[in-house]
C-alpha positions in Angstrom: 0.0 0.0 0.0 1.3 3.5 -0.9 0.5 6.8 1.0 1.2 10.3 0.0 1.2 12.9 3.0 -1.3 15.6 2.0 2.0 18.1 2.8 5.4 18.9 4.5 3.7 19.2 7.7 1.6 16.0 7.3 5.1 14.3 6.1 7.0 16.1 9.0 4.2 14.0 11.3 4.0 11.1 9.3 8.4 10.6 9.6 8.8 11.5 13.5 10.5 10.2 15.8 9.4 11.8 19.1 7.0 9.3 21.3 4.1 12.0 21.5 3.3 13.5 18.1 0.0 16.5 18.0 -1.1 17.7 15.0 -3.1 20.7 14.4 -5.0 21.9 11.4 -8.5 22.4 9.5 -10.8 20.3 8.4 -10.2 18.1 5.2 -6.7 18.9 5.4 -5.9 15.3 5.7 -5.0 14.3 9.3 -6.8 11.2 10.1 -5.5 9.6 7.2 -2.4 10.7 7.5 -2.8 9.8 11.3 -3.8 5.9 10.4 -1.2 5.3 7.9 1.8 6.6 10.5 -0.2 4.0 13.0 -0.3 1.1 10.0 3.5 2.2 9.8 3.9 1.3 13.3 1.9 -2.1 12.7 4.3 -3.0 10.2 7.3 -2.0 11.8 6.8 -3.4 15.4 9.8 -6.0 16.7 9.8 -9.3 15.9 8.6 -11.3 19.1 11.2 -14.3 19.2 9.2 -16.4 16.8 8.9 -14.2 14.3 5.8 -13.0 14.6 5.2 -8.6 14.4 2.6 -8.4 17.2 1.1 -5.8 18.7 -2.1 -4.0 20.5 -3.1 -0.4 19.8 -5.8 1.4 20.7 -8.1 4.2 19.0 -9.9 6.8 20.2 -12.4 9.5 20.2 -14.8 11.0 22.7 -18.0 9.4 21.8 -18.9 5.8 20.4 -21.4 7.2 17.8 -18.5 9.5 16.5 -15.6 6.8 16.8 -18.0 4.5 14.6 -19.4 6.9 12.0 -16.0 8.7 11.2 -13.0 7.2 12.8 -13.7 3.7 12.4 -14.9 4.1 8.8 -11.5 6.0 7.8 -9.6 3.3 9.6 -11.6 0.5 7.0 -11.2 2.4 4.2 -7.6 2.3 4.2 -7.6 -1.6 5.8 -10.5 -3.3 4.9 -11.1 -6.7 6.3 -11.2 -8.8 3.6 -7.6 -7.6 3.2 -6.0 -6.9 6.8 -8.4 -9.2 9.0 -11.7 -9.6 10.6 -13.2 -6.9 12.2 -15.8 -6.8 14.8 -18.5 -4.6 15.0 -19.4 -4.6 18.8 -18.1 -1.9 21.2 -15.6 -2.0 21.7 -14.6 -2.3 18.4 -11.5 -4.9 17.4 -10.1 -5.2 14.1 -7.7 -8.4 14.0 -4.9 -7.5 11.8 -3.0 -10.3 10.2 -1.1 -10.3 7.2 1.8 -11.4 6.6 4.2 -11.9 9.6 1.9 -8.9 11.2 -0.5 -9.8 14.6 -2.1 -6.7 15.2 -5.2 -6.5 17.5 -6.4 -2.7 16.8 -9.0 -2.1 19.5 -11.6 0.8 18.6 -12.6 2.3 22.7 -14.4 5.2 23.6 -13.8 7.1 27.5 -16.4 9.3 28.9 -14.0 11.5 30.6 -11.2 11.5 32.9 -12.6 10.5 36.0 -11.2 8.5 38.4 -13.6 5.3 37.7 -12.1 5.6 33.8 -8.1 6.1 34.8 -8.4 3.0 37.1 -10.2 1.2 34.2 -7.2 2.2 32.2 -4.4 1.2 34.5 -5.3 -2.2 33.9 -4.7 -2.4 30.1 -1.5 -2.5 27.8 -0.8 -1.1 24.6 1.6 -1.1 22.5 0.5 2.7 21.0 -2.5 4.6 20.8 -4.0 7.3 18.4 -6.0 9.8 19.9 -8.4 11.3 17.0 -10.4 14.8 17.1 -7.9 15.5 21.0 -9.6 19.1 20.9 -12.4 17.4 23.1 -10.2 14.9 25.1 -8.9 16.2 28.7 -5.5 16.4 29.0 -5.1 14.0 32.4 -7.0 11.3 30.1 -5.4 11.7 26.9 -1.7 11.5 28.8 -3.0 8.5 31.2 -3.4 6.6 27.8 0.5 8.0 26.8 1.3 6.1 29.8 -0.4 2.8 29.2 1.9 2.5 25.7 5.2 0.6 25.0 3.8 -1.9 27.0 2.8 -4.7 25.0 4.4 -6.7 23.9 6.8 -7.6 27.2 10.6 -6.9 26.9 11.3 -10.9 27.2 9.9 -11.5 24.5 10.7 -8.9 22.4 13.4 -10.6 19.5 17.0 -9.2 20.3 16.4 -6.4 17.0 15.2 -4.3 20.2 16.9 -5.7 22.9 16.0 -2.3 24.9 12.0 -2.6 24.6 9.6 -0.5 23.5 8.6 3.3 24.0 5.9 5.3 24.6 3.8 5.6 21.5 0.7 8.7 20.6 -0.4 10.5 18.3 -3.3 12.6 18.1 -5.3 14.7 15.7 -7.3 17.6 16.3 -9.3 21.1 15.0 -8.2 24.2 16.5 -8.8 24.2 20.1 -12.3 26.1 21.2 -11.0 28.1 24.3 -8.2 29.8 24.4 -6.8 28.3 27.6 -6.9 24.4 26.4 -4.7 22.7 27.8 -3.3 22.0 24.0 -2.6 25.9 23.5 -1.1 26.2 27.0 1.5 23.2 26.7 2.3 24.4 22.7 2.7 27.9 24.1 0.5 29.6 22.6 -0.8 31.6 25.3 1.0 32.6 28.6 0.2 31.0 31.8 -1.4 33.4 34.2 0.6 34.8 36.8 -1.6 34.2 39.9 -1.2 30.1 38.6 0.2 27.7 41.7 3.5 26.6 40.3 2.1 23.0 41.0 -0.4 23.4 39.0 1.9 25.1 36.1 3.5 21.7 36.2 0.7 20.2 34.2 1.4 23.0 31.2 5.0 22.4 31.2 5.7 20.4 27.7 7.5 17.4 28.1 10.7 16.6 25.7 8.9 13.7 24.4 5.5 15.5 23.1 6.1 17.2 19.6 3.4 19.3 18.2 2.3 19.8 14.3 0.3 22.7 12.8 -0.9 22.4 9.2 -1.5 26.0 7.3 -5.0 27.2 7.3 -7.2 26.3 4.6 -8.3 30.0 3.9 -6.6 33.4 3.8 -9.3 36.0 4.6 -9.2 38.8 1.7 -10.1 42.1 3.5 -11.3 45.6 2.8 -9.4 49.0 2.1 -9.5 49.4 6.1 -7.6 46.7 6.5 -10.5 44.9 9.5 -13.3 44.0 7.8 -13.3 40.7 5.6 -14.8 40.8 2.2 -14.2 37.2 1.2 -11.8 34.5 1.4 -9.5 32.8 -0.9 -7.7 29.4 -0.9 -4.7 29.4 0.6 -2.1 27.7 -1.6 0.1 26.7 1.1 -3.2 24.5 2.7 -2.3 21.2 3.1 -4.3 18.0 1.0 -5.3 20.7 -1.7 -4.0 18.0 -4.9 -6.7 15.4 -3.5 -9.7 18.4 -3.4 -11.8 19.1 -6.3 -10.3 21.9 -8.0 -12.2 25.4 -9.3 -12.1 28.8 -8.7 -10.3 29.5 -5.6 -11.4 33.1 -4.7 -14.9 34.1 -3.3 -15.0 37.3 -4.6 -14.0 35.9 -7.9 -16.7 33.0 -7.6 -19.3 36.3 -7.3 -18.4 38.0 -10.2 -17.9 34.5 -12.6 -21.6 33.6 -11.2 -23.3 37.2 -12.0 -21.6 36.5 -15.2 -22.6 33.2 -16.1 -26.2 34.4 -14.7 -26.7 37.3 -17.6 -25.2 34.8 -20.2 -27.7 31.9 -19.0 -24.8 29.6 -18.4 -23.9 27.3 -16.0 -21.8 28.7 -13.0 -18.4 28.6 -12.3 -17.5 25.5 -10.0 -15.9 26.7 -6.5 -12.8 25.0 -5.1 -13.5 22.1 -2.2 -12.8 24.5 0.3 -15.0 27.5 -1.2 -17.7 24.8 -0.7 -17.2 24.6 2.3 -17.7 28.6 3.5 -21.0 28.1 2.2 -23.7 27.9 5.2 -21.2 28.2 7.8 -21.2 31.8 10.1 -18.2 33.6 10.5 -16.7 31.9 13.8 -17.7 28.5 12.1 -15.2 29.8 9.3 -12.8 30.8 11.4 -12.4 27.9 14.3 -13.0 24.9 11.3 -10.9 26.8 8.1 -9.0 28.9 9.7 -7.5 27.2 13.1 -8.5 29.7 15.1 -9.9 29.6 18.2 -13.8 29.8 18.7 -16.0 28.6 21.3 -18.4 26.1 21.6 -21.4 27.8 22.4 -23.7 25.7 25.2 -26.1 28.6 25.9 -27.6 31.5 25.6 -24.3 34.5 25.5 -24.4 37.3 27.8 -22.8 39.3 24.9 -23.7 38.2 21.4 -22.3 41.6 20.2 -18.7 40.3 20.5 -16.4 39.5 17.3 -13.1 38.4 18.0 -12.1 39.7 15.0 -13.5 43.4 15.9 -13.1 43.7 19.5 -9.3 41.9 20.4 -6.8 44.2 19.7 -2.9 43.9 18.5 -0.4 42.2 20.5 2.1 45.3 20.4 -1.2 48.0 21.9 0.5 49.7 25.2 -1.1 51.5 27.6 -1.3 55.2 27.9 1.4 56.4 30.7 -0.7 59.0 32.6 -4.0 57.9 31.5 -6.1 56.6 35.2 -6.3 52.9 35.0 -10.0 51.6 35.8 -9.9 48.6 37.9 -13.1 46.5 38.2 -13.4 43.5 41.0 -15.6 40.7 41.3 -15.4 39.6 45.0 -15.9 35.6 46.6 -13.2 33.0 46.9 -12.9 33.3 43.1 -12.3 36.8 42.7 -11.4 38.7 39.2 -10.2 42.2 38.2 -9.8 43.7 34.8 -7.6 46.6 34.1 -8.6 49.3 31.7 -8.3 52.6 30.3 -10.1 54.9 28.1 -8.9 56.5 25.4 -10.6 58.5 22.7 -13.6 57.6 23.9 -13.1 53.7 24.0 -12.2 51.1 26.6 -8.9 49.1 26.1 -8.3 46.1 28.7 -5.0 45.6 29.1 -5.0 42.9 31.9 -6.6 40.5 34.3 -6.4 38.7 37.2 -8.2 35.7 38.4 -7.8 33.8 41.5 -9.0 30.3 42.2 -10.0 29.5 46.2 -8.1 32.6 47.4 -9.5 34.9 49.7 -9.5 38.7 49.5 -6.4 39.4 51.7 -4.6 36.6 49.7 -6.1 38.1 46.3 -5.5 42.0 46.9 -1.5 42.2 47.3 -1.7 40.0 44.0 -3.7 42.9 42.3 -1.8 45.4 43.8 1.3 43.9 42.4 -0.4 43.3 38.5 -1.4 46.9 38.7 2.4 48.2 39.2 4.0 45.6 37.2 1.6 46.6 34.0 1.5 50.5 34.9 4.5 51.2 36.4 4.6 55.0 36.6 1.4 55.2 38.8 4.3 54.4 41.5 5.9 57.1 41.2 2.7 59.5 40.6 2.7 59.8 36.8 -0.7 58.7 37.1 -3.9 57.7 39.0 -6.5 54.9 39.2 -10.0 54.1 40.4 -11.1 50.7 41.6 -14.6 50.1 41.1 -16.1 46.7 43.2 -18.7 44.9 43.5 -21.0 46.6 46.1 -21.4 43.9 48.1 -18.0 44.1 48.7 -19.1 46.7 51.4 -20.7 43.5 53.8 -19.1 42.2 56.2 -18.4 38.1 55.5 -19.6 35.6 58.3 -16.1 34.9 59.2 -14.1 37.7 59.0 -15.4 41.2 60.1 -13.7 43.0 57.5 -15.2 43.6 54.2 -13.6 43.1 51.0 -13.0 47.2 50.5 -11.6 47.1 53.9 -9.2 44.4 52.9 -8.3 45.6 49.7 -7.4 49.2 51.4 -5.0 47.4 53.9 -2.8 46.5 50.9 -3.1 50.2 49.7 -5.8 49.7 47.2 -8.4 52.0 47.8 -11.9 50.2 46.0 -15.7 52.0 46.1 -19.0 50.2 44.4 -20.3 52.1 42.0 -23.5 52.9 43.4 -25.1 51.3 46.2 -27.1 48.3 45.2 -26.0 46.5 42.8 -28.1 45.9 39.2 -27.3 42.7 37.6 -29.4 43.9 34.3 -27.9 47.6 34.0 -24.6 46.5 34.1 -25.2 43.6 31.4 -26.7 46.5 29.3 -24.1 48.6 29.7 -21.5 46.1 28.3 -23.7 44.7 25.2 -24.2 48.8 24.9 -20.0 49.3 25.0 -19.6 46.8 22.4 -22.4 47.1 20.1 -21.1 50.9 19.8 -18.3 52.7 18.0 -16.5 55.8 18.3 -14.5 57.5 15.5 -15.6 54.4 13.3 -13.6 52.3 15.8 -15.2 49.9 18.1 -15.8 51.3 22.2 -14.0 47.9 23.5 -10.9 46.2 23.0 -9.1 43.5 24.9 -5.4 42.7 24.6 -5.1 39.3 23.1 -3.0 38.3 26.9 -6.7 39.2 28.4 -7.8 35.4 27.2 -10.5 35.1 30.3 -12.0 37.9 29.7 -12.1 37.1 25.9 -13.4 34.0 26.5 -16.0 34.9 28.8 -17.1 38.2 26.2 -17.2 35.1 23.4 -19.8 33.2 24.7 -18.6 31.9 28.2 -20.5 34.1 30.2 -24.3 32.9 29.6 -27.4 34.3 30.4 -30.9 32.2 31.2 -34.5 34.0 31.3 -36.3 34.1 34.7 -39.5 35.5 36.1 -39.5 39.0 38.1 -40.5 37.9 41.4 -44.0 39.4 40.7 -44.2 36.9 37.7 -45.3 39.0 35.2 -42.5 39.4 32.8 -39.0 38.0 31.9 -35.8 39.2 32.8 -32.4 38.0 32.1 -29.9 36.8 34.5 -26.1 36.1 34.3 -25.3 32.3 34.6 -22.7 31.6 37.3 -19.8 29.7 36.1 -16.0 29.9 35.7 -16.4 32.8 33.3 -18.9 35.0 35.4 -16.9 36.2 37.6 -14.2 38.2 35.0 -17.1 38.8 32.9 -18.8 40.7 36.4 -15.4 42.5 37.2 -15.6 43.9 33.5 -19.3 45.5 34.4 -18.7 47.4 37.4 -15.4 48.9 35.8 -18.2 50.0 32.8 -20.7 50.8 35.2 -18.0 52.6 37.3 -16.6 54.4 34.2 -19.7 56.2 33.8 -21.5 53.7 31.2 -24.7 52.9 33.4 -25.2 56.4 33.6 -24.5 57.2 30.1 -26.9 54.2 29.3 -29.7 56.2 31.3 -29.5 59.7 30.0 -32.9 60.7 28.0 -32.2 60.2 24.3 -32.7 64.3 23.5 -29.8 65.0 26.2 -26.5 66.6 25.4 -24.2 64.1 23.6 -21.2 62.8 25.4 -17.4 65.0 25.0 -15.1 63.1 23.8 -12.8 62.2 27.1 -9.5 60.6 27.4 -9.6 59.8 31.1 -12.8 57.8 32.4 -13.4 59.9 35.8 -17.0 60.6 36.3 -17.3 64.4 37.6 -16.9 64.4 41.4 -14.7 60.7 41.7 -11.3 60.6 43.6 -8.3 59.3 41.1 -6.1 57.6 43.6 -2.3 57.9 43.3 -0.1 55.7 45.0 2.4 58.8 45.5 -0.2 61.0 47.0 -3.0 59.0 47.6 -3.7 58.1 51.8 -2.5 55.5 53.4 
């Protein structure tokens, strides 16, 4: 049997040598196969066991039975069908009995519902000689390196032929679209994204790639082809660097040319043009379906109803290289509770740009605020030494006292030299959710009111669709209201309202539509506020 890699990445994965081999890339761009013939590779390269015999036991993978059937399975027999390679039975767990030649190669088909500790001591009790972990985007990262650990051994040393007198090695591969949050546990261990500073050191160790894991990331299948402002996408063209383009139907390869070859063929009553594979595919998807499944780009799954449905990725996360503004008050906005959050901000010309964050996990305030205190210095320096002020705006509950400790969170925050208000005195859930949707549905100068720094990847996530919102009842029952979901993104997504709400936006939000329209301002202080400066500012 002969087998092309779809590309020099593909080939890159196909030829390595490393134990733990991940390979990124779109869809249709050729991985599974690619994937089952470096596995069949394996097969027919495993030592000789002292009889002569190449055995071997491998397992396959995916997160559900009904996918590993319909998809991963049916690859698997179209490159080794059993009237060929062996019998193969069709009961989960699947087994496909390879044998051919001097090859003994049981390939077991196995499903895991999750990494639980009922499904790691299931598989402690099983050998492999290598496994292949297909669509990994949806496999936790404890289960997917538990099975890394149950490889290279089978079969036994002893009986291993002296051609490999030292035994076998870990063996995995996996497969997989672009990750869907951008603190996977794939992006965190390739580097993609930094770990966050407040993150115990033993967990960090998780994140920490090990020599023996090699990752793989095939070209996008797209390149987006964008307007004279140099943001907004017109169309999209194939990419001629995509991977497992020769083995696609071929035809015009540019959307924008595909419109103007249809409208053509339309007035001549001819047939139109036929699109490129991959042209085919932008049609009924939206633009995040684009964009995670073409373009490898991160995208989240959305389970629910999001807070924010006005955020684009594309529109509202800004460059890598934006700064902030020495001189220019930093708005601070805290969400209180034993997993507290703060975003740092300032406006400028009229729009918010987060620069930071800061997320604690079981940590009390007076464990949490020295942490903030330190962030704020580290990313604005010159407040320090009084080139500028902030404002910290909290939740106002922050104000109560907590049933174990008779200081409140402001009280806390202020012993570490943080100085925090709420931003009125009852809070209002529903305002403040407004007042976001409001800051990011709106523009100013033609450029969008909010941007996030891409290092801000919580607070991204929880603008894309992580923060969720359900529909209740007012307690009078008469009407429905909405209400913010909690969950792990709530609480970022919170501390991000009450710097808004702080900053002025609630109260913005309420001004009668024939009032006076808004000065442009480069410093978010609403009239009558205190800028605190850690030069000046009390003690």
């Amino acid at each position: 049997m002969k087998f092309k890699p779809p590309g020099p990445i593909s080939a890159a994965f196909l030829l390595s040598t490393a134990p733990i081999n991940i390979i990124e890339g779109p869809i249709e761009s050729g991985k599974s196969s690619t994937s089952a013939n470096r596995l069949y590779k394996a097969i027919c390269t495993a030592p000789r066991s002292r009889d002569g015999k190449r055995r071997s036991r491998w397992l396959i993978t995916r997160n559900t039975y009904p996918d590993l059937r319909g998809s991963t399975v049916e690859t698997w027999l179209n490159w080794f069908p059993p009237d060929v390679y062996g019998r193969f039975y069709d009961t989960e767990p699947y087994l496909h009995e390879m044998r051919f030649l001097d090859v003994e190669a049981d390939v077991i088909f196995e499903s895991f519902l999750d990494d639980s500790d009922d499904v790691i001591r299931s598989l402690r009790s099983k050998e492999y000689t290598g496994a292949w972990v297909n669509e990994a985007q949806f496999m936790p990262r404890r289960l997917v390196f538990e099975i890394a650990s149950r490889t290279g051994r089978y079969p036994r040393k002893i009986d291993i032929a002296e051609d490999c007198p030292e035994g076998l090695r870990q063996w995995l591969i996996c497969d997989h679209n672009a990750p869907f949050t951008d603190d996977h546990w794939i992006r965190r261990m390739r580097g993609d994204v930094p770990l966050p500073l407040d993150m115990p050191p033993e967990e960090r160790m998780q994140y920490d790639k090990p020599p023996s894991v090699r990752f793989f990331k095939q070209p996008s299948a797209l390149i987006e082809i964008l307007a004279p402002d140099g943001e907004t996408v017109r169309g999209y063209e194939v990419n001629p660097k995509a991977e497992n383009l020769a083995n696609m139907s071929d035809g015009v390869r540019s959307t924008i040319d595909m419109e103007r070859l249809a409208g053509e063929a339309q007035a001549a009553k001819a047939d139109p043009p036929r699109p490129h594979r991959y042209l085919e595919l932008v049609g009924g998807r939206t633009k995040a379906e684009i964009d995670r499944d073409l373009m490898g780009r991160v995208v989240r799954i959305q389970a629910g109803a999001p807070a924010t449905p006005q955020f684009r990725r594309e529109r509202h996360v800004g460059r890598p290289d934006m700064e902030p503004v020495e001189g220019v008050t930093v708005v601070l906005g805290a969400d209180h509770g034993l997993t507290p959050a703060v975003v740092f901000l300032q406006q400028i010309n009229g729009g918010w740009v987060c620069f930071d964050e800061l997320v604690g996990e079981n940590i009390g305030t007076n464990e949490f605020a020295p942490l903030v205190k330190a962030r704020l210095l580290m990313r604005f320096p010159w407040i320090a030494t009084g080139g500028g002020g902030y404002v910290a705006w909290g939740d106002p509950q922050g104000g109560w006292r907590g049933s174990t400790d008779t200081r409140t969170p402001f009280k806390l925050y202020e012993a570490h030299g943080i100085l925090m208000r709420p931003p009125a005195q009852k809070d209002k859930p529903l305002l403040r959710l407004e007042a976001t949707r409001k800051v990011l549905a709106t523009e100013f100068n033609g450029q969008p009111r909010f941007r996030a720094h891409p290092r801000c990847v919580r607070t991204i996530d929880a603008l894309e669709g992580g923060a969720q919102v359900r529909r209740v009842k007012t307690p009078d029952g008469l009407k429905l209201t909405e209400e913010i979901v909690k969950n792990a993104q709530s609480h970022i997504f919170e501390s991000l309202g009450y710097a808004l709400w702080g900053g002025g936006e609630v109260k913005e939000m309420l001004q009668p539509a024939n009032s006076e329209a808004r000065k442009t301002i480069h410093r978010t202080i609403p009239k009558g506020r205190r800028v605190f400066r850690f030069a000046t500012g009390r003690k």
